[in-house]
C-alpha positions as CSV (number, residue, x, y, z in Angstrom):
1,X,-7.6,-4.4,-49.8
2,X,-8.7,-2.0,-47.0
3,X,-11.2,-5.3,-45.5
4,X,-8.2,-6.8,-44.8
5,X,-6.3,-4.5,-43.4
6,X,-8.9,-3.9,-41.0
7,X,-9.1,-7.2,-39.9
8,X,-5.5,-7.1,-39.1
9,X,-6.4,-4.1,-37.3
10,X,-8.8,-5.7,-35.6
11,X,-7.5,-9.0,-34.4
12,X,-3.9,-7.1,-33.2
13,X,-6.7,-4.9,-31.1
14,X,-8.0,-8.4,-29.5
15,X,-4.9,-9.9,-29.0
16,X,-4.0,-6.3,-27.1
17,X,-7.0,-7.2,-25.1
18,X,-6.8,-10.0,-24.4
19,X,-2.8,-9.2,-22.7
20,X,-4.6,-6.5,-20.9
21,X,-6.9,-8.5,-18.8
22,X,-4.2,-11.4,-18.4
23,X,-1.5,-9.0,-17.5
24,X,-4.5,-7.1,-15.1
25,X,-5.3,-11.2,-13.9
26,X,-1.2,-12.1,-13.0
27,X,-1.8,-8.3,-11.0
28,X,-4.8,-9.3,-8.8
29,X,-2.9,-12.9,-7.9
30,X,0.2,-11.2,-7.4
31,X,-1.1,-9.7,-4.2
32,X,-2.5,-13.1,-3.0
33,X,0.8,-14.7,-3.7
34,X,2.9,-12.2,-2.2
35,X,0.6,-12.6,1.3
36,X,0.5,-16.0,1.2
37,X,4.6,-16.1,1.2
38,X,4.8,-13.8,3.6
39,X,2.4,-15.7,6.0
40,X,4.7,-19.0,5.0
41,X,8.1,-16.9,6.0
42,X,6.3,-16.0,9.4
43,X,5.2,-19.2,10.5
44,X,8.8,-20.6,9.7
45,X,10.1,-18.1,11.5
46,X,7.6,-18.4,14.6
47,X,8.4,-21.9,14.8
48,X,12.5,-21.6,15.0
49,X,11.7,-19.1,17.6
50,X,9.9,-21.6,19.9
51,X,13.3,-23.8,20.4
């Protein structure tokens, strides 16, 4: 009875893990996501500026 209650133990530890790196993986893009908007707002921006 205790075997399989550490393997429940054990698998709800890798499913943790494995939300940890994908939550740390959506993080790290965030940041490239966030620039690349930005850099799509400025050039929309520079370009109604020009007329």
């Amino acid at each position: 009875m205790t075997h399989r209650k550490n393997e429940k133990g054990q698998s709800l530890l890798e499913y943790a893990m494995v939300a940890a790196v994908v939550a740390a993986a959506v993080i790290a893009m965030s940041t490239y996501v966030f620039r690349s908007v930005q850099a799509t707002q400025q050039t929309i921006q520079t370009e109604f500026q020009k007329e």
